[in-house]
N, CA, C and O of each residue as an XYZ file, in Angstrom:
868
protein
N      39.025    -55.680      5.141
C      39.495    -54.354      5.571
C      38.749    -53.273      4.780
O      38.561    -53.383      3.568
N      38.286    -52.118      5.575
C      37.362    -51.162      4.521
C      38.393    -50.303      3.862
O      39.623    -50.266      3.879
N      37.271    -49.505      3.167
C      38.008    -49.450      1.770
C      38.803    -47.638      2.711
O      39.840    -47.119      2.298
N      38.010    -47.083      3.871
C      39.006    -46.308      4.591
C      40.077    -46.374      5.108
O      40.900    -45.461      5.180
N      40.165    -47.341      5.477
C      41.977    -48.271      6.105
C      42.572    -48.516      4.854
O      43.421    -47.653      4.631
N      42.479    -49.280      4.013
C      43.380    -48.749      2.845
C      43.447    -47.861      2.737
O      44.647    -47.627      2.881
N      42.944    -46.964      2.545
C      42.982    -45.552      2.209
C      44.347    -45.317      2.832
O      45.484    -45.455      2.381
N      43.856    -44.896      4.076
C      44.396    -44.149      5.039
C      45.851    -44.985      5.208
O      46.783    -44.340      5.689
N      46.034    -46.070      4.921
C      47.445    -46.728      5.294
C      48.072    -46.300      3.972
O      49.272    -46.041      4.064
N      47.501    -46.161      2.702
C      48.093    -46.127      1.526
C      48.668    -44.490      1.570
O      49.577    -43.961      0.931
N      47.773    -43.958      2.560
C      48.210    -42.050      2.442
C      49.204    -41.991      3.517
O      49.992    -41.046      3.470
N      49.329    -43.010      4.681
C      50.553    -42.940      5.964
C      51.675    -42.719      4.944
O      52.335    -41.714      4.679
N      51.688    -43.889      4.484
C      53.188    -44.551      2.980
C      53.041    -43.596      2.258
O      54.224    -43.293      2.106
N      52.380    -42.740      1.579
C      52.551    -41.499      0.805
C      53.433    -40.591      1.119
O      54.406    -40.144      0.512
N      52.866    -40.318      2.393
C      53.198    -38.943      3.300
C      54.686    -39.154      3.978
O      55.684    -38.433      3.984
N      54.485    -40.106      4.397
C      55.970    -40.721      4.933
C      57.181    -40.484      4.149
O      58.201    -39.888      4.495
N      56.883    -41.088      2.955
C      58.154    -40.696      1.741
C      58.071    -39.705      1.279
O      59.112    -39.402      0.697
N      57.197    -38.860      1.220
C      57.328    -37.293      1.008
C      57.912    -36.380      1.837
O      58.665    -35.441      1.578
N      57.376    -36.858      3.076
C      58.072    -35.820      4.202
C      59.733    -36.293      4.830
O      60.461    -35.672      5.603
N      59.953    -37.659      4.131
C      61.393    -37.787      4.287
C      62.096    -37.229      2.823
O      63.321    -37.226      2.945
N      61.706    -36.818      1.651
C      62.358    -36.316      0.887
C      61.824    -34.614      0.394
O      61.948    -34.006     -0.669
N      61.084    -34.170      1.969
C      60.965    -32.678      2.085
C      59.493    -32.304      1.413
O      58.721    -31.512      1.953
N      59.237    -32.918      0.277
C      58.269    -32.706     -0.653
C      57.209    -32.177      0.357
O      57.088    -30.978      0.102
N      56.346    -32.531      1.433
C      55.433    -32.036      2.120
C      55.931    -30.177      2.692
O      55.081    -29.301      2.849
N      57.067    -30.012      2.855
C      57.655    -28.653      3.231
C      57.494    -27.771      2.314
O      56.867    -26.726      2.488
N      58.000    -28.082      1.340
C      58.109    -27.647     -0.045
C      56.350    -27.068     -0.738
O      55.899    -25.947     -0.975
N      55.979    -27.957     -0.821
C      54.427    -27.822     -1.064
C      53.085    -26.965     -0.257
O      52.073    -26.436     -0.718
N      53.549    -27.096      0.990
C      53.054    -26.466      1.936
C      53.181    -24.573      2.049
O      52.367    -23.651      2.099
N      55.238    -24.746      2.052
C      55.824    -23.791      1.661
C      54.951    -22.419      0.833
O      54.554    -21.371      1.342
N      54.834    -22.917     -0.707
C      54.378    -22.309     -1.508
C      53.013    -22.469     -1.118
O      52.246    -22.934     -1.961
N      52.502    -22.116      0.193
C      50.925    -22.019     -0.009
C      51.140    -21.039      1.651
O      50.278    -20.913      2.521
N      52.269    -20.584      1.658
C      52.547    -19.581      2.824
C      51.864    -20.925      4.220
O      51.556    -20.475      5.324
N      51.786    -21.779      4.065
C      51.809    -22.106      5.671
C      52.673    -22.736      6.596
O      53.429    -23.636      6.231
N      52.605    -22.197      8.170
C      53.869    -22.737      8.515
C      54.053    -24.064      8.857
O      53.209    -24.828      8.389
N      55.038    -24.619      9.635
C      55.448    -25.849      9.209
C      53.931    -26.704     10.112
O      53.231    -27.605      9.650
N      53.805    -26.005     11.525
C      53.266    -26.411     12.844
C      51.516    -26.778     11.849
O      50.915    -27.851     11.893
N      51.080    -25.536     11.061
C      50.025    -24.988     10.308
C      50.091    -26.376      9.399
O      49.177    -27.193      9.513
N      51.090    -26.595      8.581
C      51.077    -27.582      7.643
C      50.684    -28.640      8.207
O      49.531    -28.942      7.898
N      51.310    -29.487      9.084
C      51.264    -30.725     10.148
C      49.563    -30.626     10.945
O      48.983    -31.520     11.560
N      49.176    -29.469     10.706
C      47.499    -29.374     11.512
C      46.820    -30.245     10.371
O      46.203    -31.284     10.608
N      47.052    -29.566      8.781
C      46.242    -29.539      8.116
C      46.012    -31.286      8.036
O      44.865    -31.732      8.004
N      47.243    -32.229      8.007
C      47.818    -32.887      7.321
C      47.077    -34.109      7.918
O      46.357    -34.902      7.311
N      47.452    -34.098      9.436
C      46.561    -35.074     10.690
C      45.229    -35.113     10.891
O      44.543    -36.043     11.316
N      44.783    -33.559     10.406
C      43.177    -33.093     10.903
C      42.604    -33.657      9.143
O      41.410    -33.371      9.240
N      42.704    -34.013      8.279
C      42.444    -34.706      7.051
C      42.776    -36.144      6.719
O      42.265    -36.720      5.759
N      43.884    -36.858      7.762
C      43.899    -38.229      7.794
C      43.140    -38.506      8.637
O      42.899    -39.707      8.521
N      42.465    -37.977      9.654
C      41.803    -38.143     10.735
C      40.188    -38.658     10.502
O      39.549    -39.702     10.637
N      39.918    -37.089     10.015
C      38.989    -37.026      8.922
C      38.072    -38.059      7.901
O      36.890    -38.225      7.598
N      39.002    -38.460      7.677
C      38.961    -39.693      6.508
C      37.961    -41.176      6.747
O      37.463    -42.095      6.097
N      38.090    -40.620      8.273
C      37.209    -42.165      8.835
C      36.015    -41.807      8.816
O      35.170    -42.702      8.813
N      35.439    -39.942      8.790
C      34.079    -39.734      9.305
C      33.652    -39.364      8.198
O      34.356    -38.647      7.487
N      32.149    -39.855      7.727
C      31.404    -39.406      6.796
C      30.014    -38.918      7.701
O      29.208    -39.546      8.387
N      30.142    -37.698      7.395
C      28.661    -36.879      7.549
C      27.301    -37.452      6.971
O      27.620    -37.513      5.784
N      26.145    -37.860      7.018
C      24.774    -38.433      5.928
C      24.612    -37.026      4.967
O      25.384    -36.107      5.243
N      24.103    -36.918      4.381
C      23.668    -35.536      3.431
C      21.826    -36.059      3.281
O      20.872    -35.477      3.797
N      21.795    -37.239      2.462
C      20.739    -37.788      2.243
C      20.053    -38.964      1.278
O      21.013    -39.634      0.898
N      19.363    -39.279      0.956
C      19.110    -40.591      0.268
C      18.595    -41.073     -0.902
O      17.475    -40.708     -1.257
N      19.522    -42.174     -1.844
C      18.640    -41.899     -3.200
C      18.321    -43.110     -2.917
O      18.764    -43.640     -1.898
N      17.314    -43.900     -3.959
C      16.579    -44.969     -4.511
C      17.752    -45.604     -5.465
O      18.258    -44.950     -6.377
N      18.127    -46.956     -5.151
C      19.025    -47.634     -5.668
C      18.264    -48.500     -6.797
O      17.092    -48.802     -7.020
N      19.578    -48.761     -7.427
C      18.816    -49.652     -9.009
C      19.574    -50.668     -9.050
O      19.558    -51.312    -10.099
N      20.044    -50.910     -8.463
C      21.293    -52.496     -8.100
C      21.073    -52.972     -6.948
O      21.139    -52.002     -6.193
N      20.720    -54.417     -6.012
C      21.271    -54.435     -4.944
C      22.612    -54.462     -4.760
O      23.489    -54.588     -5.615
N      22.737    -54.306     -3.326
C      24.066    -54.220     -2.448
C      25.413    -55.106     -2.842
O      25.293    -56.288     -2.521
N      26.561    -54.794     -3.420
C      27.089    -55.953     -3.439
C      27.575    -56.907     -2.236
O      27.422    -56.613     -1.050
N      28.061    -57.853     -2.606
C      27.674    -59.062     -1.125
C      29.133    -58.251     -0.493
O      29.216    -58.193      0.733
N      29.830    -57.872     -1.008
C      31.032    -57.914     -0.131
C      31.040    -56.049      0.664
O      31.997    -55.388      1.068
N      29.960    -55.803      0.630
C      29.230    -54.539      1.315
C      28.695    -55.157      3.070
O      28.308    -54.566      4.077
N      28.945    -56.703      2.711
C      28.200    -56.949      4.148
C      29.361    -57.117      5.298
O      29.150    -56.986      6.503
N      30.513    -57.403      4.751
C      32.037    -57.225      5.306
C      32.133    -56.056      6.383
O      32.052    -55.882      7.599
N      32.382    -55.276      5.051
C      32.649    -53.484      5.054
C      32.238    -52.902      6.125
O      32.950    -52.292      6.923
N      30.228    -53.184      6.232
C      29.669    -52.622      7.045
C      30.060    -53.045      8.638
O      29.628    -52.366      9.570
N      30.769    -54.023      8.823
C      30.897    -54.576     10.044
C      31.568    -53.535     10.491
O      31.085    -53.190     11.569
N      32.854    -52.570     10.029
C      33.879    -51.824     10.381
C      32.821    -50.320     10.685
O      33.068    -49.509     11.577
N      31.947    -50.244      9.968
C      31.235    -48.911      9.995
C      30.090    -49.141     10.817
O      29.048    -49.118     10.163
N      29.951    -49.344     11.984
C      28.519    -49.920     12.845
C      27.889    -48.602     12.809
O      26.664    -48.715     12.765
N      28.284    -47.425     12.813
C      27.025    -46.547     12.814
C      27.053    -46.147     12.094
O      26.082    -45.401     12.219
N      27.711    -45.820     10.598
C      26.967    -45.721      9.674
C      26.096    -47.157      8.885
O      25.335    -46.984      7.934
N      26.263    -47.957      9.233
C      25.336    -48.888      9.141
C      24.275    -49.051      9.592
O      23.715    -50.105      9.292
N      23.712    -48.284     10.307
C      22.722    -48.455     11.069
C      21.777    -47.203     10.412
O      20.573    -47.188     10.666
N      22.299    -46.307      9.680
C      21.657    -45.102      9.082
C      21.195    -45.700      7.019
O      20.687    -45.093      6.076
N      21.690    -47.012      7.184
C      21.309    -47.603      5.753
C      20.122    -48.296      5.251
O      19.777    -49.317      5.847
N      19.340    -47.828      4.080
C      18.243    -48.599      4.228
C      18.158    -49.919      2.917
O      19.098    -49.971      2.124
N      17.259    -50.696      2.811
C      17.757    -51.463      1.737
C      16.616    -50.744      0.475
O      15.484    -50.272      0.587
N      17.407    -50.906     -0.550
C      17.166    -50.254     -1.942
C      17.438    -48.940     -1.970
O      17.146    -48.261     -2.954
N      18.167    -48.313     -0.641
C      18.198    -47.327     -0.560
C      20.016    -46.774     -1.016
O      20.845    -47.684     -0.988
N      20.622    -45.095     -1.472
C      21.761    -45.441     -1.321
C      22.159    -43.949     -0.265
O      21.813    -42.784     -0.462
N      22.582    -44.239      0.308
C      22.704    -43.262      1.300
C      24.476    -42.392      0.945
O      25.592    -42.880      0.767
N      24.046    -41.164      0.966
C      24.966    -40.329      0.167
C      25.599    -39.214      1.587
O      24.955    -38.493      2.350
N      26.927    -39.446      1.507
C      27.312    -38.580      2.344
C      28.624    -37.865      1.922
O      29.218    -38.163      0.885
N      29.241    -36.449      3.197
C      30.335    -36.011      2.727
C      31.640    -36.191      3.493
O      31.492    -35.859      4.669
N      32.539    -36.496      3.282
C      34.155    -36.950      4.106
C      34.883    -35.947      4.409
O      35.545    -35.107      3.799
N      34.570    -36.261      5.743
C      35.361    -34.526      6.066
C      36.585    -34.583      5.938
O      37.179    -33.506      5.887
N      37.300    -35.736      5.851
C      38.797    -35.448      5.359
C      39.159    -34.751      4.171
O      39.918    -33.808      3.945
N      38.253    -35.617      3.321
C      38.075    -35.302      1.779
C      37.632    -34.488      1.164
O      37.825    -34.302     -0.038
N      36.923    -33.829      1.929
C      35.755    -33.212      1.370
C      35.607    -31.708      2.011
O      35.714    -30.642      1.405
N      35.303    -31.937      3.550
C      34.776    -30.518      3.987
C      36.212    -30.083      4.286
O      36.366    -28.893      4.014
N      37.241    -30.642      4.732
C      38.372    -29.618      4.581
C      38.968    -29.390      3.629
O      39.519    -28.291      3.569
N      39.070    -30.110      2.765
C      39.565    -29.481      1.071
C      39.060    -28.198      0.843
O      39.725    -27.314      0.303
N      37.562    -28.020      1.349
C      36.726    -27.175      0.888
C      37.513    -25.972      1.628
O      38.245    -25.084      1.188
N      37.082    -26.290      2.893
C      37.377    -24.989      4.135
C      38.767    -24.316      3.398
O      38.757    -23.247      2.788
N      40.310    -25.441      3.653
C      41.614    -24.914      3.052
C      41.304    -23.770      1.861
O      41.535    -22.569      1.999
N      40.566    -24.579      0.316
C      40.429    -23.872     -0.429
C      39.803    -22.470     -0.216
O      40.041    -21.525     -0.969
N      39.034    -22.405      0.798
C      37.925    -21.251      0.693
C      39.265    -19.917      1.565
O      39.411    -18.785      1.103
N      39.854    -20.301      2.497
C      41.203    -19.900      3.436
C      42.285    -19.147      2.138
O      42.944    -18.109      2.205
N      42.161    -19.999      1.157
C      43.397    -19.459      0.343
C      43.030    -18.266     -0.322
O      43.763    -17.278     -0.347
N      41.306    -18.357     -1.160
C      40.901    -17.531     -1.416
C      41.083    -16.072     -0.552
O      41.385    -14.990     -1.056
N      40.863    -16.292      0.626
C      40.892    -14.962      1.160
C      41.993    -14.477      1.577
O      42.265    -13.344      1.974
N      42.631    -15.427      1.462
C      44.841    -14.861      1.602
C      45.440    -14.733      0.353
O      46.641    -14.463      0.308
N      44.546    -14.942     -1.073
C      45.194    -15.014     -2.162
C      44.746    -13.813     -3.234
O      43.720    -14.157     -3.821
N      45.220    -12.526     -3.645
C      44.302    -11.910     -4.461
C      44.187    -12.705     -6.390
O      44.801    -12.445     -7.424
N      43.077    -13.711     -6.043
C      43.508    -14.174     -7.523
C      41.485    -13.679     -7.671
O      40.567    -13.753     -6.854
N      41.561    -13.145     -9.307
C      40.453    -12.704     -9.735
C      39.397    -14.092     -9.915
O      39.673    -15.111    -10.547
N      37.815    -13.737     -8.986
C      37.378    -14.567     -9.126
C      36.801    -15.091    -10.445
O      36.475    -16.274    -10.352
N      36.582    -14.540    -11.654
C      36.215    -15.422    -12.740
C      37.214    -16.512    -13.228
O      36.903    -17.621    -13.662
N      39.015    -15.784    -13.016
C      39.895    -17.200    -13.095
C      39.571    -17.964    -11.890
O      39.862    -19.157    -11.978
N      39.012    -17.564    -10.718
C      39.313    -19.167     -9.981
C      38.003    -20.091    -10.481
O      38.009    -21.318    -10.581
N      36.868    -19.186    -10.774
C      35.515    -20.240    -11.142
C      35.839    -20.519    -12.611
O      35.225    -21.456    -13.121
N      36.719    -19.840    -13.373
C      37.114    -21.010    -14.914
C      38.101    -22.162    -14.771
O      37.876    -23.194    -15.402
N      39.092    -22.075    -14.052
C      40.143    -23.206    -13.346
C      39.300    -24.325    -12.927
O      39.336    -25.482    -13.345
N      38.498    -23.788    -11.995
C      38.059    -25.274    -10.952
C      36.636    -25.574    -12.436
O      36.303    -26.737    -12.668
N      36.095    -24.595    -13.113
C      35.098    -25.501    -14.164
C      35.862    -26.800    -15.353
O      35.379    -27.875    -15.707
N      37.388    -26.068    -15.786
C      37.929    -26.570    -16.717
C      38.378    -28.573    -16.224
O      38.356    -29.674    -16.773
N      38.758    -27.926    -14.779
C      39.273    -29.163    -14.099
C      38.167    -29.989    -13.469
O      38.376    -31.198    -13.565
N      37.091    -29.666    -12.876
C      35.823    -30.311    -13.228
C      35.369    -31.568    -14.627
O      35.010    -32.744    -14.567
N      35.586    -30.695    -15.708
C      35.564    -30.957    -16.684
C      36.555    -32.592    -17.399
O      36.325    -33.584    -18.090
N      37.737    -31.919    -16.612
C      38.527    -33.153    -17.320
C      38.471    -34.432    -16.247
O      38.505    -35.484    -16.886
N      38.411    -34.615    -15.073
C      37.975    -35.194    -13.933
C      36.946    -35.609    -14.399
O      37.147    -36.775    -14.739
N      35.633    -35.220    -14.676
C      34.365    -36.061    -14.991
C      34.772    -36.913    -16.278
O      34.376    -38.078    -16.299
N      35.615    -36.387    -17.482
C      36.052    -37.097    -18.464
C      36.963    -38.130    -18.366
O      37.290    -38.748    -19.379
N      37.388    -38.384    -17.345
C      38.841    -39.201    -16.795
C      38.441    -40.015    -15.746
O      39.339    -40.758    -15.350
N      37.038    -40.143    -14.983
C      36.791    -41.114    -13.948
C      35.198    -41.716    -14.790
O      34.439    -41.135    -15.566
N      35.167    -43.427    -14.071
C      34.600    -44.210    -14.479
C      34.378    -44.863    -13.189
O      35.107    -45.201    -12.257
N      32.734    -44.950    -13.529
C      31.977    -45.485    -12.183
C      32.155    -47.119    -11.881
O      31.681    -47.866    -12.736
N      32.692    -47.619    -10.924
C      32.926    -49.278    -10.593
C      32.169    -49.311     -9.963
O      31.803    -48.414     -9.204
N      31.413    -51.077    -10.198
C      30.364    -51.354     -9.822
C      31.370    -51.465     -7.857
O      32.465    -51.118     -7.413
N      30.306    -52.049     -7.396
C      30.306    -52.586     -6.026
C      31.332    -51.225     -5.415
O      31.108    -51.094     -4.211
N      32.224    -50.351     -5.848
C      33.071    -49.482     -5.459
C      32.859    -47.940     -4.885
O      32.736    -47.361     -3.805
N      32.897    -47.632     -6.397
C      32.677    -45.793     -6.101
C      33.045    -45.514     -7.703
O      32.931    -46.306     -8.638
N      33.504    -44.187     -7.722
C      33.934    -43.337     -8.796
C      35.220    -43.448     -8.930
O      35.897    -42.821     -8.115
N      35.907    -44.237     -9.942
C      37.736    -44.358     -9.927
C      38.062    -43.397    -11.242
O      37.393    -42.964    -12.181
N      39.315    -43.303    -10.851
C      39.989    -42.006    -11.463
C      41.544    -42.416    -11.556
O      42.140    -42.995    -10.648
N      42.183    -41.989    -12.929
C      43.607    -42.159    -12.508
C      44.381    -40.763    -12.211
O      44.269    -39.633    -12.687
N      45.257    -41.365    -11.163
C      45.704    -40.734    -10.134
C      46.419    -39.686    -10.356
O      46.538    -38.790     -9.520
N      46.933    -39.674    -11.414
C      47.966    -38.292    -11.916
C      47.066    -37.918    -12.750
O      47.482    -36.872    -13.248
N      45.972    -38.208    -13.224
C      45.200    -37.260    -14.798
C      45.072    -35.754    -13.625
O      45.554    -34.684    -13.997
N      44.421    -35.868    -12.321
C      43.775    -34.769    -11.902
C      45.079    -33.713    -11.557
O      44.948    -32.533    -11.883
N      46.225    -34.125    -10.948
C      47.096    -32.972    -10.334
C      48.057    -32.427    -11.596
O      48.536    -31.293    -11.598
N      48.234    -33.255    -12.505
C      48.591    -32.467    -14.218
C      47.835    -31.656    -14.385
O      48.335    -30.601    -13.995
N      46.831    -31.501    -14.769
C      45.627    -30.924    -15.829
C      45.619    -29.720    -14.504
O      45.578    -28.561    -14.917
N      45.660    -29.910    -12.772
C      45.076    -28.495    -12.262
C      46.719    -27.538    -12.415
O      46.670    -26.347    -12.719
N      48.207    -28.298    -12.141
C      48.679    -27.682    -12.637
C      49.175    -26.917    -13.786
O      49.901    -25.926    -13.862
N      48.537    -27.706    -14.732
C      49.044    -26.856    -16.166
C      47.872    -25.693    -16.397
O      48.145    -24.730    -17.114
N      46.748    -25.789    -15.864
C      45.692    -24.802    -15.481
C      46.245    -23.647    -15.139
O      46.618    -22.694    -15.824
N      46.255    -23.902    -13.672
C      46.892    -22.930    -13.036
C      48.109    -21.862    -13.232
O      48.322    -20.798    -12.650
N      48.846    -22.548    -14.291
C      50.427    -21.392    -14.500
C      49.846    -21.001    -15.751
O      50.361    -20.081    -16.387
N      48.513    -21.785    -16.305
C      48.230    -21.132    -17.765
C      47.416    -19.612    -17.597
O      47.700    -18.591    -18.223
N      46.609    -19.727    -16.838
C      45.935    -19.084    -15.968
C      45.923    -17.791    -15.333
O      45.295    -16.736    -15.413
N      47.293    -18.521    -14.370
C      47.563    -17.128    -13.311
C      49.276    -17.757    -12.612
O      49.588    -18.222    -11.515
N      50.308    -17.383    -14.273
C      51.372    -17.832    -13.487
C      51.929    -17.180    -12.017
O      52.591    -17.898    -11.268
N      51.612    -15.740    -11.646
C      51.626    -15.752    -10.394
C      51.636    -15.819     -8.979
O      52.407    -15.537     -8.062
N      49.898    -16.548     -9.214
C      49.033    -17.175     -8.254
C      49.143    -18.923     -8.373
O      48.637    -19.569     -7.455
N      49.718    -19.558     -9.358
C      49.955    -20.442     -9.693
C      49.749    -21.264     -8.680
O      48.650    -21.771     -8.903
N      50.310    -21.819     -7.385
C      49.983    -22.116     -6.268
C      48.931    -22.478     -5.333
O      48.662    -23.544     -4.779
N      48.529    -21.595     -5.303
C      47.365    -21.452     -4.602
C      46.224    -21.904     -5.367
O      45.324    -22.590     -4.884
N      46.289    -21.385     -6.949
C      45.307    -21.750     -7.549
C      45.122    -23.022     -8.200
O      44.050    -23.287     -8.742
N      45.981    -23.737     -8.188
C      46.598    -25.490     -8.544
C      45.858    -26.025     -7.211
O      45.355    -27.136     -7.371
N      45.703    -25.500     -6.021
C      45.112    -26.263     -5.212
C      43.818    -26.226     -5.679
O      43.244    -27.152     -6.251
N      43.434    -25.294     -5.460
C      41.638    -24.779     -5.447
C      41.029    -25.455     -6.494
O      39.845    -25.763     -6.356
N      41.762    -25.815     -7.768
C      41.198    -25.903     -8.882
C      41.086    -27.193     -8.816
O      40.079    -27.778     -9.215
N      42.289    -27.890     -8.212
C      42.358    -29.035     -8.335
C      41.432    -29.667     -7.189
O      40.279    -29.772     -7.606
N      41.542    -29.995     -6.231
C      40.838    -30.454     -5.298
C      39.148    -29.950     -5.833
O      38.386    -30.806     -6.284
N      38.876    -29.022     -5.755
C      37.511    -28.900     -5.811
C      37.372    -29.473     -7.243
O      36.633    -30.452     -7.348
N      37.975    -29.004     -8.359
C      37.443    -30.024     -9.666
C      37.361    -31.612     -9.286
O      36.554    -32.324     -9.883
N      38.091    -32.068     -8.425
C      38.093    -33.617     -8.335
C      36.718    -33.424     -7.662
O      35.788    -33.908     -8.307
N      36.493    -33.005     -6.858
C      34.772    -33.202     -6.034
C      33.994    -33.170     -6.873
O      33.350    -34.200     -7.069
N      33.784    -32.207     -7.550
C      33.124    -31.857     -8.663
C      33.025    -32.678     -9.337
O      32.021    -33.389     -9.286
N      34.283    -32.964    -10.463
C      33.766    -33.475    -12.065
C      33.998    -35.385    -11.184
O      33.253    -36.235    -11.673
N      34.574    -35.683    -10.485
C      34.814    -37.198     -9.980
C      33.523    -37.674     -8.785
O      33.144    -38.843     -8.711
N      32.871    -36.399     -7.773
C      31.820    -36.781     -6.927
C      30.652    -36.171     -7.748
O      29.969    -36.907     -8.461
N      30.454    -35.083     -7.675
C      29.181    -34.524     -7.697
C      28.460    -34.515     -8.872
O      27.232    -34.516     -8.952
N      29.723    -34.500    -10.330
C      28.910    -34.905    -11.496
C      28.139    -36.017    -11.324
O      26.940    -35.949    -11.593
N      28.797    -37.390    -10.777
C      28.384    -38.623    -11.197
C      27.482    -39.296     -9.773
O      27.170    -40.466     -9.555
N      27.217    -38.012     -8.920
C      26.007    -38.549     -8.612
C      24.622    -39.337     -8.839
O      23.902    -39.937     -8.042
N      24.524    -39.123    -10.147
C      23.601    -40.374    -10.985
C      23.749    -41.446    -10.924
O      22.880    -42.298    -10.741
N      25.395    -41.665    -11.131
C      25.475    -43.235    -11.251
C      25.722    -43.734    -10.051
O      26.153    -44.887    -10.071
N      25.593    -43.258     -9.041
C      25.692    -44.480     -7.338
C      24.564    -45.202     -7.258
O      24.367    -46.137     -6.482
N      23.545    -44.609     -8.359
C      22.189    -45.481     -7.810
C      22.583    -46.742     -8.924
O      21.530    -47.371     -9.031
N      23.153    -47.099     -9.405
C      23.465    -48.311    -10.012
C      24.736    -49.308     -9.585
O      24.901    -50.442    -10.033
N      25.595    -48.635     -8.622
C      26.402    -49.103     -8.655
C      26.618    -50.223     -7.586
O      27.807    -50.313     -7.278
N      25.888    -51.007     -7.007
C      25.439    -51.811     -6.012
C      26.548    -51.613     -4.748
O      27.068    -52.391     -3.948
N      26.628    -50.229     -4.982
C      27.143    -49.852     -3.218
C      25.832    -48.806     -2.008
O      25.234    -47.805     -2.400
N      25.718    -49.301     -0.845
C      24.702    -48.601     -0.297
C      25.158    -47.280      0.390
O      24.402    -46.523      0.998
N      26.345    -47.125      0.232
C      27.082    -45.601      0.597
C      27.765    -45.076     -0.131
O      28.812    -45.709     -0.268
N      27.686    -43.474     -1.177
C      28.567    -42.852     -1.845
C      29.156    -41.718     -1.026
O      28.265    -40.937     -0.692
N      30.124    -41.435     -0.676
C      31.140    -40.943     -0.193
C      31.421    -39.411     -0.847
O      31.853    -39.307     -1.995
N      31.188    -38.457     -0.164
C      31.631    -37.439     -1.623
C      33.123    -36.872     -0.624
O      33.088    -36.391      0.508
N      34.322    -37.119     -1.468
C      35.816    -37.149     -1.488
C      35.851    -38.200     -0.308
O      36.856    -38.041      0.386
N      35.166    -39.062      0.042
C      35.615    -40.509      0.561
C      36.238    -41.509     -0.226
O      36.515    -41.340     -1.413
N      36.478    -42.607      0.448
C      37.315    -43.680      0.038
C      38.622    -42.951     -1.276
O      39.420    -42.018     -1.361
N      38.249    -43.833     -1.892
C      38.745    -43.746     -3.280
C      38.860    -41.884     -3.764
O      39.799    -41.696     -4.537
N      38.407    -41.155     -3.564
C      38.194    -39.946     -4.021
C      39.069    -39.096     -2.792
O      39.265    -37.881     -2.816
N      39.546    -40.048     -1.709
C      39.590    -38.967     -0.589
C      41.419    -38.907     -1.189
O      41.977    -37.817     -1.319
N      41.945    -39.866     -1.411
C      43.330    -40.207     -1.693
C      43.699    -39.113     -2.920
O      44.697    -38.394     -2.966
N      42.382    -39.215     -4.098
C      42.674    -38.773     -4.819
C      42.490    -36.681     -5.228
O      42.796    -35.859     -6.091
N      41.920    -36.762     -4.140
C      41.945    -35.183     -3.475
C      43.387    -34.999     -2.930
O      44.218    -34.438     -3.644
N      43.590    -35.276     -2.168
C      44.969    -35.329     -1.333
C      45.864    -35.614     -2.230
O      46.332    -34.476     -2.282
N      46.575    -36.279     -3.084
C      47.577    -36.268     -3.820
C      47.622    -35.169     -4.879
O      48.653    -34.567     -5.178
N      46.097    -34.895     -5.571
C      46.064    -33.880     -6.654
C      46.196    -32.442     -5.654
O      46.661    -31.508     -6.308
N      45.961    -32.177     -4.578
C      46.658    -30.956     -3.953
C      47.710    -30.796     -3.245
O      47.947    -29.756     -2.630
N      48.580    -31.986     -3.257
C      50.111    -31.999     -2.942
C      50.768    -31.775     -4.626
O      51.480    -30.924     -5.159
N      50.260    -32.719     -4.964
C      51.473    -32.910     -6.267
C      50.884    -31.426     -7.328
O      51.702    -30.688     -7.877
N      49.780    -31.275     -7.415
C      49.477    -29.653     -8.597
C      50.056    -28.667     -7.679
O      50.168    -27.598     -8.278
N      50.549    -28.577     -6.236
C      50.677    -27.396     -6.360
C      52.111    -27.343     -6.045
O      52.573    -26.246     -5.728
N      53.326    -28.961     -6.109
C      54.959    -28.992     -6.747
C      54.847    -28.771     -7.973
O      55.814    -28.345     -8.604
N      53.523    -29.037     -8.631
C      54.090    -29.028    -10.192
C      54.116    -27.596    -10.555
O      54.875    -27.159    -11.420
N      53.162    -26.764     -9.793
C      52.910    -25.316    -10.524
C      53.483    -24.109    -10.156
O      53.218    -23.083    -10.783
């Protein structure tokens, strides 16, 4: 089973027990959207989750691990865009380009001063690249609560006001950041032929750090 179907079954069971004990209302709530608005965001990012965009290609320093030959059966066309020694780097629009879009949306509904939002999302960058460790045959792993702590205690340190809004931004984009885009170096070792930026493993962990930082803040 690829490592997106886990994903995505592990975020059904997330979401499920959240939205039976309100937590998705609540969270949403404090980010002014409505319920119909919330439920767009929510489907159009599990949806998401299956498609990775190409960006482009590095030179690998590991081969493939064997259990990459599985995987690829589930992904026939991105398999077909893979080369060998090659590692082909792309972005998850679940994970990735709508985290982005949401975040960029809040900005312009939120008056928070931009040098706090570019010190928030650097600080949380920061602890995210310090808190994830590259697995071979995998991706970039991270534990799961370091990222939505650190963007909420950011955020009310910050701008207890904006607190909200800015627990998202900081958080989600620091996970891209200090968990994808720092450690772009190391995919060329890691004997996987696709890095994901807020895929698999990173896409879950986007999505929980901008539910749970912005109950905590």
């Amino acid at each position: 089973m690829p490592l997106q179907i886990i994903a995505a079954i592990f975020l059904f069971a997330v979401l499920f027990v959240f939205i039976q004990i309100g937590v998705v209302t609540v969270a949403f709530d404090k980010l002014g959207l409505s319920q119909g608005s919330a439920m767009l965001l929510l489907i159009t990012s599990l949806l998401g989750s299956s498609i990775n965009l190409p960006l482009f290609k590095v030179d690998a320093t590991r081969p493939p691990d064997p259990k990459w030959a599985q995987r690829l059966r589930w992904m026939s066309a991105m398999a077909r865009q893979l080369d060998p020694g090659k590692v082909l780097v792309a972005i998850n629009v679940g994970g990735g380009i709508i985290p982005v879009a949401f975040s960029v949306y809040l900005l312009q509904h939120n008056t928070i001063p931009l040098p706090t939002v570019l010190g928030a999302i650097g600080i949380q960058a920061a602890v995210c690249y310090a808190f994830s460790r590259p697995v071979a045959g995998l991706g970039v792993g991270m534990p799961i609560f370091v990222a939505p702590i650190a963007a909420a205690v950011i955020a009310v340190t910050l701008s207890s006001e904006q607190s909200a809004p800015l627990a998202y931004i900081c958080g989600t984009l620091g996970v891209l950041l200090g968990a994808d885009l720092f450690r772009l170096g190391d995919v060329r070792g890691l004997g996987s032929p696709l890095a994901s930026i807020g895929g698999a493993g990173t896409f879950d962990g986007v999505f929980i750090t901008g539910l749970v930082a912005v109950l905590l803040a």
